[in-house]
PyMOL Python script that loads the backbone (N, CA, C, O; Angstrom):
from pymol import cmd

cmd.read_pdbstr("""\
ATOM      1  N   UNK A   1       0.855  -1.210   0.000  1.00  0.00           N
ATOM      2  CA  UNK A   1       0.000   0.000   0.000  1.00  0.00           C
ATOM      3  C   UNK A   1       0.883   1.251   0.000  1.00  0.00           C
ATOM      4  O   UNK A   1       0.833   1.999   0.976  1.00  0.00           O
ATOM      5  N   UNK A   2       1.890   1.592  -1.290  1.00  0.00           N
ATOM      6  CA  UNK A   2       2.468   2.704  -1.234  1.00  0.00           C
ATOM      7  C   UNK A   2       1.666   3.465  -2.403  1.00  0.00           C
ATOM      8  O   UNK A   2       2.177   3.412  -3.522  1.00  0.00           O
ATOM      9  N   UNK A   3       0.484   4.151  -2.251  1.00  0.00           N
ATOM     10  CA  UNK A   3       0.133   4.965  -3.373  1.00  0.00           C
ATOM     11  C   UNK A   3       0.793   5.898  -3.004  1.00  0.00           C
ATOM     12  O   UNK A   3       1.401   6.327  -3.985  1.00  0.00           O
ATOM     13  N   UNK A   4       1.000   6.412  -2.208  1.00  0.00           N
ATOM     14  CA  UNK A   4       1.528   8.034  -1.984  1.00  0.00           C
ATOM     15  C   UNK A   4       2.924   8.131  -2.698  1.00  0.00           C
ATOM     16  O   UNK A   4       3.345   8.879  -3.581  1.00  0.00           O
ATOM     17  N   UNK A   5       3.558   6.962  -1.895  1.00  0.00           N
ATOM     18  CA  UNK A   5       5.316   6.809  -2.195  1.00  0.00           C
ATOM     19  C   UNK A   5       5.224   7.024  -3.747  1.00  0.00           C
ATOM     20  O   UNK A   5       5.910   7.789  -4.426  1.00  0.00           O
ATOM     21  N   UNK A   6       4.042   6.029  -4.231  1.00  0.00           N
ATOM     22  CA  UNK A   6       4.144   5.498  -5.935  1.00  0.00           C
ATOM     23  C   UNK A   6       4.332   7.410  -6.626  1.00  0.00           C
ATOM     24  O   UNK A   6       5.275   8.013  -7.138  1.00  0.00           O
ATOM     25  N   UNK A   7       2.942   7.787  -6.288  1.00  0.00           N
ATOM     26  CA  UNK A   7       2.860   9.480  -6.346  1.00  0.00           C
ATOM     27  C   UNK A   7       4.449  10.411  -6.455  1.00  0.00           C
ATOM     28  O   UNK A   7       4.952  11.209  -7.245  1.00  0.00           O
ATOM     29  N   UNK A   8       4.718   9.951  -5.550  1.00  0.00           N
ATOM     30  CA  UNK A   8       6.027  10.800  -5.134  1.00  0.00           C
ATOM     31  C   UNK A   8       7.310  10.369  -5.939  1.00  0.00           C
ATOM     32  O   UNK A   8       8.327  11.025  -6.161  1.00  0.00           O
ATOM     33  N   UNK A   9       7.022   9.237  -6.273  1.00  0.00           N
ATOM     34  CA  UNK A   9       7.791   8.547  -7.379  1.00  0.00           C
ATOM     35  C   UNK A   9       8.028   9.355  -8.073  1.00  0.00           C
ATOM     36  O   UNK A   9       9.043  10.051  -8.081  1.00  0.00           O
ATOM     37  N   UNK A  10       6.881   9.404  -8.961  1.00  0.00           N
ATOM     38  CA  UNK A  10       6.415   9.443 -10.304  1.00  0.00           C
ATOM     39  C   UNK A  10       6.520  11.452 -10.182  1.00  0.00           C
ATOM     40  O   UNK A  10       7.115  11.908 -11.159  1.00  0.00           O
ATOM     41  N   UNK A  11       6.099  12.410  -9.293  1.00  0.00           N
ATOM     42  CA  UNK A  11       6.295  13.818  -9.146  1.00  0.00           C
ATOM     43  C   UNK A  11       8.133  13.634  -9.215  1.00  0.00           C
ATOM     44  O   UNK A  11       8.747  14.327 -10.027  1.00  0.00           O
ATOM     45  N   UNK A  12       8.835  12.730  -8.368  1.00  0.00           N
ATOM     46  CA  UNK A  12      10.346  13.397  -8.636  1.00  0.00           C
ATOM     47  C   UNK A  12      11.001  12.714  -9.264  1.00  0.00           C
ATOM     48  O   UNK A  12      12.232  12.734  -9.281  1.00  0.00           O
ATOM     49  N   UNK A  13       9.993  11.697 -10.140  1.00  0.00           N
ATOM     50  CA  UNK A  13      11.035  11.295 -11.978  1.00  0.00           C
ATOM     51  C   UNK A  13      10.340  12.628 -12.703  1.00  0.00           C
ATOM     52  O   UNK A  13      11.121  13.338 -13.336  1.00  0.00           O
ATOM     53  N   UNK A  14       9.070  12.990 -12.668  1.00  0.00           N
ATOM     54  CA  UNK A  14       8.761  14.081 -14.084  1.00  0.00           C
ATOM     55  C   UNK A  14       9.077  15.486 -13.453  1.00  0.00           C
ATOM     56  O   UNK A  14       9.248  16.465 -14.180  1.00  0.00           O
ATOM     57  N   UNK A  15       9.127  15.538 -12.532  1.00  0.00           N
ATOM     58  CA  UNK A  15       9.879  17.122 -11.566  1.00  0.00           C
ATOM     59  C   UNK A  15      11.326  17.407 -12.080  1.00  0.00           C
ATOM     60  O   UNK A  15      11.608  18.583 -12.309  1.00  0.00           O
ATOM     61  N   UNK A  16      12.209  16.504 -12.270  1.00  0.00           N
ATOM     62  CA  UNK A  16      13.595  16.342 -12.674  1.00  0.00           C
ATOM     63  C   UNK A  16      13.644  17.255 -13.978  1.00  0.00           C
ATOM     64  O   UNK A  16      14.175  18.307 -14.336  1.00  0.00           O
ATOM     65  N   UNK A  17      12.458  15.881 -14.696  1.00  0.00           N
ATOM     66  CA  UNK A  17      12.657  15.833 -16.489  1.00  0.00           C
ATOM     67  C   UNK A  17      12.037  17.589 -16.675  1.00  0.00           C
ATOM     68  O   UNK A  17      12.575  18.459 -17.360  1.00  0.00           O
ATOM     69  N   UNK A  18      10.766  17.734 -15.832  1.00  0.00           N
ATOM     70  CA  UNK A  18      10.278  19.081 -16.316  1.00  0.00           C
ATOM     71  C   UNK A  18      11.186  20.265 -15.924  1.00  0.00           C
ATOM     72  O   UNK A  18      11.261  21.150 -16.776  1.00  0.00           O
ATOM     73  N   UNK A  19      12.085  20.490 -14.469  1.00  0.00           N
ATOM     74  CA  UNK A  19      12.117  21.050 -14.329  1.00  0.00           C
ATOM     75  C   UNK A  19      13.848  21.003 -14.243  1.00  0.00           C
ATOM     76  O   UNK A  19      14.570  21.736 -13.567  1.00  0.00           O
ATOM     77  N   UNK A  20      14.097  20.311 -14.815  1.00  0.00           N
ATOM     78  CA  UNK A  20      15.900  19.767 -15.740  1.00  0.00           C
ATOM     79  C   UNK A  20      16.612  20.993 -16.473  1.00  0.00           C
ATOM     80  O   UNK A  20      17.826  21.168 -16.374  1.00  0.00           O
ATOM     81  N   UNK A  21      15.904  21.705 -17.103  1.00  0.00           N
ATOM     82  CA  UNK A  21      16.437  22.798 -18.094  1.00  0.00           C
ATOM     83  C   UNK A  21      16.300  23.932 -17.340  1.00  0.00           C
ATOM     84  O   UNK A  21      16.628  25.025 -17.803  1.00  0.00           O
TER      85      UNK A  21
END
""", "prot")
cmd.dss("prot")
cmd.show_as("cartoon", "prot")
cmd.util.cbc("prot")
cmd.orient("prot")
């Protein structure tokens, strides 16, 4: 039961990519 963790995953793999440049 990690939805949140999964969430938080997934915000600081596309947080990186979006906010990379």
């Amino acid at each position: 039961h990690d939805q949140m963790k999964d969430k938080l995953s997934v915000k600081e793999y596309e947080d990186p990519f979006k906010g990379s440049k």
